[in-house]
Backbone as CSV, one residue per row, in Angstrom:
resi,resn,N_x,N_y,N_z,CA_x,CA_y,CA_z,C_x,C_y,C_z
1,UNK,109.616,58.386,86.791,110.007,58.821,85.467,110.193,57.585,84.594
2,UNK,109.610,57.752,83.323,109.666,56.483,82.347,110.923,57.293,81.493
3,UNK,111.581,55.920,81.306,112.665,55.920,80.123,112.092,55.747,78.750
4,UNK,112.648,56.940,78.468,111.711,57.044,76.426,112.719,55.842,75.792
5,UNK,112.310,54.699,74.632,112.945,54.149,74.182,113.087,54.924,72.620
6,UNK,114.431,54.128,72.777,114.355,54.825,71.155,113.452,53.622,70.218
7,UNK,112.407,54.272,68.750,111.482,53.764,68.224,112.019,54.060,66.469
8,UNK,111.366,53.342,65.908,111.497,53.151,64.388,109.248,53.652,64.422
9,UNK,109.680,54.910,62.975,108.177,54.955,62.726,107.630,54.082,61.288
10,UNK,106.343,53.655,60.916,106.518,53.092,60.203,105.199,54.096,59.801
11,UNK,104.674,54.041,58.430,103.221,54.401,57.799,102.512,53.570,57.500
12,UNK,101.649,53.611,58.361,100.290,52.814,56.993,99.245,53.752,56.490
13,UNK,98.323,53.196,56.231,97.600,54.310,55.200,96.999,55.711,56.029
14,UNK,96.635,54.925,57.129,95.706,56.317,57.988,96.653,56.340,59.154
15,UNK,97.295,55.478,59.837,97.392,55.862,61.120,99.180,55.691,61.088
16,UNK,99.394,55.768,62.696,101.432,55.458,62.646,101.508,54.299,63.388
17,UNK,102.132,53.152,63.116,102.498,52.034,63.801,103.512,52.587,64.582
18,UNK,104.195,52.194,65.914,105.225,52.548,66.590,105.946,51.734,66.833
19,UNK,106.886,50.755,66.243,107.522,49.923,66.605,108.791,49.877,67.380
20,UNK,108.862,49.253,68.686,110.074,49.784,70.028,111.395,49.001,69.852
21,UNK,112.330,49.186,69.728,113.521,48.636,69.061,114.621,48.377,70.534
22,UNK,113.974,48.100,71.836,114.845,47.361,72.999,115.392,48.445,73.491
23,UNK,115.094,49.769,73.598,116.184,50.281,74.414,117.475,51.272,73.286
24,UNK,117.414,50.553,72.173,119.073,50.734,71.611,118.922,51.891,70.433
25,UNK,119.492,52.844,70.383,120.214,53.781,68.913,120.217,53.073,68.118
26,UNK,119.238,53.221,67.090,119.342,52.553,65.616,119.676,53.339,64.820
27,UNK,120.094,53.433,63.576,120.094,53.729,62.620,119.131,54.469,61.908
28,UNK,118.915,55.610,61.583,117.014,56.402,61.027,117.566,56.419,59.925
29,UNK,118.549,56.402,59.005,118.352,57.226,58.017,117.626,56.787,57.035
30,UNK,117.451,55.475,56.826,116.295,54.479,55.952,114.821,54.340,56.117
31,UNK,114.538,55.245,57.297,113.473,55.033,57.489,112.622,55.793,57.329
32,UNK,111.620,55.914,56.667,110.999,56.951,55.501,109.430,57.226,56.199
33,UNK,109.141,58.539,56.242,107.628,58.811,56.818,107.622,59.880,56.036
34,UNK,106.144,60.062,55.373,106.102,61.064,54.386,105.512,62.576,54.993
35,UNK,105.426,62.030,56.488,105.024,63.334,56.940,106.505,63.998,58.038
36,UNK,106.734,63.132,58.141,108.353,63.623,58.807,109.304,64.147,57.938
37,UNK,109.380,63.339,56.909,110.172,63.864,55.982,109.824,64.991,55.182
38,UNK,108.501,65.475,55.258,108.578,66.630,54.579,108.382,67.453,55.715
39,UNK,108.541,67.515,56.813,109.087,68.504,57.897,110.217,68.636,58.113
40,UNK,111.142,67.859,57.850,112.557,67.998,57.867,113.148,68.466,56.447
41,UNK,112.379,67.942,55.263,112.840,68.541,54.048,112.638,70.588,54.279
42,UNK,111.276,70.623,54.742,111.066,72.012,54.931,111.928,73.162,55.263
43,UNK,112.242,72.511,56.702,113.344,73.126,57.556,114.254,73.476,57.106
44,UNK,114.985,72.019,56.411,116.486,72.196,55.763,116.423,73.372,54.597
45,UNK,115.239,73.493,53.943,114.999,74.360,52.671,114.814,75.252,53.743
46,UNK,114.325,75.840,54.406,114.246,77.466,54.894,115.549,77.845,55.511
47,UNK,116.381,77.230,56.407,117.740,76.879,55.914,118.697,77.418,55.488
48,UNK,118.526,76.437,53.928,119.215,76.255,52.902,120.811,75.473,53.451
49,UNK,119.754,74.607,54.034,120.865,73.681,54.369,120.159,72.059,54.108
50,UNK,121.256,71.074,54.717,120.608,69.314,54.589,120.545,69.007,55.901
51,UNK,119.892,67.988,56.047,119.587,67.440,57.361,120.976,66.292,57.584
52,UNK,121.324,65.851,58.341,122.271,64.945,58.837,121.392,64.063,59.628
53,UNK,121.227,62.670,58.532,120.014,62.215,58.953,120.964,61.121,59.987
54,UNK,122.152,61.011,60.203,122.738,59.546,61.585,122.361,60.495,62.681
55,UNK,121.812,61.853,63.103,121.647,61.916,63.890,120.183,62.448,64.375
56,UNK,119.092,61.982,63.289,117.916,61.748,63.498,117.086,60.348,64.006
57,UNK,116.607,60.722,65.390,115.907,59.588,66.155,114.397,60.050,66.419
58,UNK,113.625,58.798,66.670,112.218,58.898,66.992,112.354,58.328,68.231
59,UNK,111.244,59.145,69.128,110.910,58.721,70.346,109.857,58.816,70.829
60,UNK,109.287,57.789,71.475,107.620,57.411,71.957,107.622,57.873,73.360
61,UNK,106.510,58.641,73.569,106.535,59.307,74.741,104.753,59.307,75.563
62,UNK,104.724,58.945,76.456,103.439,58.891,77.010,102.903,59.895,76.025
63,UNK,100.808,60.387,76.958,100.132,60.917,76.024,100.369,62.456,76.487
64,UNK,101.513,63.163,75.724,101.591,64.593,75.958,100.483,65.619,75.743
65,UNK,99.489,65.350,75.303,98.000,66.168,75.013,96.956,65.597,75.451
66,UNK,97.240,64.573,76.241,96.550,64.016,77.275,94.835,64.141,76.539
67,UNK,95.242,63.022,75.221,93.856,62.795,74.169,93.481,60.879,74.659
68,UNK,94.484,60.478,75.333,94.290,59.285,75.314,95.350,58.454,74.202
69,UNK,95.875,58.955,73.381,96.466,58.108,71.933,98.132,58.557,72.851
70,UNK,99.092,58.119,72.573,100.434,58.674,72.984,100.872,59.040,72.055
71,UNK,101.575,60.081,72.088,102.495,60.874,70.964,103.761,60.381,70.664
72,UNK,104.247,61.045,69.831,105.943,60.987,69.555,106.681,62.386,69.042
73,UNK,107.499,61.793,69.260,108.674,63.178,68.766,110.186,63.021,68.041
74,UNK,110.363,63.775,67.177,111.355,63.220,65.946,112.239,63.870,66.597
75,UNK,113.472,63.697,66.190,114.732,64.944,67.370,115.106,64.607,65.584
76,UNK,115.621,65.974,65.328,116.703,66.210,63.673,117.707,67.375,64.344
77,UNK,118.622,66.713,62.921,119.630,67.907,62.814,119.679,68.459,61.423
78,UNK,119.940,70.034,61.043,120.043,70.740,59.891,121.866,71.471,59.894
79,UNK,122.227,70.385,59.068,123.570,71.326,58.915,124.094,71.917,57.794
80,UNK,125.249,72.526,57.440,125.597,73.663,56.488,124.649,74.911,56.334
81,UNK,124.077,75.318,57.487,122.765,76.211,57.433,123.846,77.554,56.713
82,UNK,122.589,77.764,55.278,123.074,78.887,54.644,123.718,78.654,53.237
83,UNK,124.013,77.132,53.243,124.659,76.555,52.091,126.052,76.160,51.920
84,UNK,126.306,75.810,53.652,127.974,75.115,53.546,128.371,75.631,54.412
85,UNK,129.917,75.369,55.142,130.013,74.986,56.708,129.844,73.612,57.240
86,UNK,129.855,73.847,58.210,129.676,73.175,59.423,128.781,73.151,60.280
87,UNK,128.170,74.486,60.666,127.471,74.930,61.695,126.371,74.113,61.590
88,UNK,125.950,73.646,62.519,124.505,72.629,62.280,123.277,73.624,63.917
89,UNK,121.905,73.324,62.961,120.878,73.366,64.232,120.261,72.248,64.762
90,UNK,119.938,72.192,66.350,119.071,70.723,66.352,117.468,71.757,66.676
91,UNK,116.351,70.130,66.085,115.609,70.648,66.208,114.522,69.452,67.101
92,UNK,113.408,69.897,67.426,112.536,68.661,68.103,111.764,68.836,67.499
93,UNK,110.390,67.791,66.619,109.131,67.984,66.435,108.487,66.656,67.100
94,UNK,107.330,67.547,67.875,106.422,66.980,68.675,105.143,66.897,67.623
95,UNK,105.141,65.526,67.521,103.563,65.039,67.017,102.940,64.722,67.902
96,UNK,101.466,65.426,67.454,100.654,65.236,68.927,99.157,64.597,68.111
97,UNK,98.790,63.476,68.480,97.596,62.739,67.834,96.044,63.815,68.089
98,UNK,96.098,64.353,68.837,95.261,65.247,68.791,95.306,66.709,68.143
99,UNK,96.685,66.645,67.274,96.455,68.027,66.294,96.724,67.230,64.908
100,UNK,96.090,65.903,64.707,96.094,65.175,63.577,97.755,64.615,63.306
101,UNK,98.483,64.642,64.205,99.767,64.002,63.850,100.503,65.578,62.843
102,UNK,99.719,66.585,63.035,100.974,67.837,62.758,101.484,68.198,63.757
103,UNK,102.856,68.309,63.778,104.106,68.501,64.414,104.123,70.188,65.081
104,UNK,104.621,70.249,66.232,105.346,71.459,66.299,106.790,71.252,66.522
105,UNK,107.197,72.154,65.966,109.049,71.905,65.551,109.752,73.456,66.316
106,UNK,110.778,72.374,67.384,111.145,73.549,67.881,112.601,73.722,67.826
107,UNK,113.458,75.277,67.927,115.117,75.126,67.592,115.107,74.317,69.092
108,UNK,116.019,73.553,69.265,116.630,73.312,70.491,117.957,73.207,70.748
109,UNK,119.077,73.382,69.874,119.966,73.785,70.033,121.113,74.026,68.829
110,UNK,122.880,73.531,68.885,123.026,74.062,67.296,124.996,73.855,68.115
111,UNK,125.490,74.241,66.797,126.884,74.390,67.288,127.549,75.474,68.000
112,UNK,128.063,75.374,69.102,128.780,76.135,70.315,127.523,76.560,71.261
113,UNK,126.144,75.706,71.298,125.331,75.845,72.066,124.951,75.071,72.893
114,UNK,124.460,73.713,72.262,124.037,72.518,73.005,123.439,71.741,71.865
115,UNK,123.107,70.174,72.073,122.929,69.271,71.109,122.195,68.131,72.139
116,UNK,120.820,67.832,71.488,120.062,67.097,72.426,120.870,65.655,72.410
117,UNK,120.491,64.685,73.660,121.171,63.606,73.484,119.847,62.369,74.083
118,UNK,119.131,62.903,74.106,117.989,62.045,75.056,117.053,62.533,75.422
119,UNK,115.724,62.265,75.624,114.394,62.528,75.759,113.744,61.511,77.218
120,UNK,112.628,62.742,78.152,112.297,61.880,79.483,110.632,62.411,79.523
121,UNK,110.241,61.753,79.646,108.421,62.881,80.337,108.599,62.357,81.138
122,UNK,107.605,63.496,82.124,107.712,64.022,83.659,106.751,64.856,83.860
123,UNK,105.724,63.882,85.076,104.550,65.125,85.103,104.114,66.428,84.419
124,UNK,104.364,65.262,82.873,103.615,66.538,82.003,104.440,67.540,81.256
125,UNK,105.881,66.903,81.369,106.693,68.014,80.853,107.633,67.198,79.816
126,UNK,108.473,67.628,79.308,109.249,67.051,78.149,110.973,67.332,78.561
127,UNK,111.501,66.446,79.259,112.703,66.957,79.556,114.002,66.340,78.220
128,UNK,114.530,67.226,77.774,115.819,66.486,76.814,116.474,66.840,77.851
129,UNK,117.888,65.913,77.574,119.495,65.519,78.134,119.933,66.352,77.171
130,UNK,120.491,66.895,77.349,121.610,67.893,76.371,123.401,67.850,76.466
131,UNK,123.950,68.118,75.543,125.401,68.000,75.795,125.706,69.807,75.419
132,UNK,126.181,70.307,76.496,126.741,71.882,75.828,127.722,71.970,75.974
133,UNK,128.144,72.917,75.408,129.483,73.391,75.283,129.813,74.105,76.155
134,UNK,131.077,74.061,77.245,131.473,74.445,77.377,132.903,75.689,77.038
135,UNK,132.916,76.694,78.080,134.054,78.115,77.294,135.520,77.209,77.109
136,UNK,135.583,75.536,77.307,137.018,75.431,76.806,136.776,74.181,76.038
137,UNK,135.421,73.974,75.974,135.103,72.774,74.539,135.272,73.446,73.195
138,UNK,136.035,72.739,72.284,136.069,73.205,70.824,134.827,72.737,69.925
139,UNK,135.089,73.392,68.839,133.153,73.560,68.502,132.733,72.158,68.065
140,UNK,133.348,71.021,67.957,133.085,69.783,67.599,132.503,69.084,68.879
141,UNK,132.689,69.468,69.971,132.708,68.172,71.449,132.266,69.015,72.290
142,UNK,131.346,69.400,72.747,130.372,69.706,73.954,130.642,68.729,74.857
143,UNK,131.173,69.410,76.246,131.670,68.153,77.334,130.548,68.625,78.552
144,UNK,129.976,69.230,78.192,129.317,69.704,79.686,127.773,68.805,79.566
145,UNK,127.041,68.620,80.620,125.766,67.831,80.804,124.327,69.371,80.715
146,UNK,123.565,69.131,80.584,122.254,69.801,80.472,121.250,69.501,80.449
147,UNK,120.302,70.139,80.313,119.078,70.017,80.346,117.870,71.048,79.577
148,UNK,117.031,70.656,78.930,115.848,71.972,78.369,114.318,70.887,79.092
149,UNK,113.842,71.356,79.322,112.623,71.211,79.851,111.350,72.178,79.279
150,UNK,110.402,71.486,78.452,109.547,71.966,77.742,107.847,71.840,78.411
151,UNK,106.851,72.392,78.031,105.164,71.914,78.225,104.889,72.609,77.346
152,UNK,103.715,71.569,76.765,102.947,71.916,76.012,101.511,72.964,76.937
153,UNK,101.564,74.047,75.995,100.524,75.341,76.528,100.060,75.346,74.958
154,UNK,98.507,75.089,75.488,97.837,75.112,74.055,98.290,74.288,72.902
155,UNK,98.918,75.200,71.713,98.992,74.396,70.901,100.456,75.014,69.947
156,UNK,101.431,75.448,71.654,102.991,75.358,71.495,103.342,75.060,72.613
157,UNK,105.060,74.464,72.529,105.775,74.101,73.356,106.624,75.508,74.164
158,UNK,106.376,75.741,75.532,107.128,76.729,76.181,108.121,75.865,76.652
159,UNK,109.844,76.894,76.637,110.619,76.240,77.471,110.266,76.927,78.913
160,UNK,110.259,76.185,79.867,110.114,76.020,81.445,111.213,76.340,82.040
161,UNK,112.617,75.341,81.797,113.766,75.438,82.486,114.715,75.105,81.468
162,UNK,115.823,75.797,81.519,117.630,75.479,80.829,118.432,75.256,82.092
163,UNK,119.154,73.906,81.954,120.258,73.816,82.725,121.205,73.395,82.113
């Protein structure tokens, strides 16, 4: 199993540079892609909520469509869903170089459910680390460990396994 690092995306005119930042949680919210960002603007508008961009990361992941190019995948969060609150959703979008760098964007979790914390590939599969909530965690702090395990079939992501 390879350890996904966390990555900064950058644009140039046609293609995505991937630049690997050591291992460490950076900072996204400055970092601007005009095709990410209007997938996350989208979301938040169907929504009718904002994204909480300190807890948006990019991550480089072998070649999940097995085109030869390696993919990536944005992990976001959408909170005040509805127009205020608290309640936030997380979401994953998988860019895959062989559907032109369009994304599939999936819910993956939200408040009093689970909240991704990390990304692994694995013979072909997409495993996130998850933090859930447990029946005596309050809705801020998910203490329990997890797991969602995804594959790409065709041209969506099935979940496989929840732990």
């Amino acid at each position: 199993m390879k350890r996904i690092t966390t990555i900064l995306l950058i644009s140039t005119i046609s293609s995505f540079v991937l630049l690997a930042c050591a291992g460490k949680i950076v900072p996204t919210c400055n970092v601007r892609n005009e095709l990410v960002e209007s997938i996350i603007a989208a979301k938040a508008k169907e929504l009718n909520g904002q994204e909480y961009c300190q807890f948006r990361h990019y991550q480089t992941l072998f070649d999940i469509d097995k085109d030869g190019t390696d993919d990536f995948i944005v992990l976001f969060t959408v909170e005040g869903i509805g127009g205020g609150g608290n309640n936030h959703y997380d979401f994953m979008a998988v860019f895959l170089s062989g559907r032109g760098w369009q994304p599939i964007t999936i819910r993956t979790g939200g408040r009093g459910e689970r909240d991704p914390t990390g990304v692994d590939f694995k013979d072909g599969k997409i495993i996130l680390e998850t933090l859930v909530y447990l029946p005596s965690d309050a809705l801020c702090c998910p203490s329990g460990k997890g797991t969602l395990t995804y594959e790409l079939r065709g041209d969506h992501l099935e979940l496989v396994s929840e732990k």
